[in-house]
C-alpha positions in Angstrom: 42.5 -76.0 27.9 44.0 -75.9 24.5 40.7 -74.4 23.0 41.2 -71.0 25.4 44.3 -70.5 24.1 43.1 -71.1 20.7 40.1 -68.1 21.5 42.0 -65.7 22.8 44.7 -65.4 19.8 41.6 -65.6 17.7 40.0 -62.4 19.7 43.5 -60.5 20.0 43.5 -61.1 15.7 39.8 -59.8 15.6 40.9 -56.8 17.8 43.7 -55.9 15.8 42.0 -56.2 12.5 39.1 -53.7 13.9 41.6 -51.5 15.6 43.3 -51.2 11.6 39.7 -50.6 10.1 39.4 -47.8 12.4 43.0 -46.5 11.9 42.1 -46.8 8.2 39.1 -45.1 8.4 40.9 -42.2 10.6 43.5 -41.7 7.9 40.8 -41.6 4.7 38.7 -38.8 6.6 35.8 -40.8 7.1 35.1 -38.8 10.4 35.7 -35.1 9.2 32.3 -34.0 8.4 30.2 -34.2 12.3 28.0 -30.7 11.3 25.8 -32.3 8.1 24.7 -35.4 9.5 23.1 -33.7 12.4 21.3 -30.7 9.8 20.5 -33.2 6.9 16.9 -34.1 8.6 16.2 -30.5 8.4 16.9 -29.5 4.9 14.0 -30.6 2.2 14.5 -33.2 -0.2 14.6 -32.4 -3.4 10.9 -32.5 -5.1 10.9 -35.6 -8.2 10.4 -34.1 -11.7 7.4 -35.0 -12.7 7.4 -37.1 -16.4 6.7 -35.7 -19.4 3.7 -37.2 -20.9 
């Protein structure tokens, strides 16, 4: 029974540390920018330069 106990404060920990990643990553603007990931597969890629011989 002992165990349970011991899982559960381990999941509660887990939560709270992903709950502070996503805080984190809220703070640090990591979700501003929702237009260019959606448009990048459109644009070209840039053509290689081709080595000078």
């Amino acid at each position: 029974m002992s165990i349970i106990y011991f899982l559960i404060g381990c999941s509660i920990i887990l939560a709270l540390v992903f709950l502070g990643a996503f805080f984190w990553a809220q703070r640090h603007g990591q979700h501003d920018d929702l237009y260019t990931p959606s448009v990048r597969i459109l644009l070209d890629d840039q053509p290689a330069e081709e080595t000078k011989k």
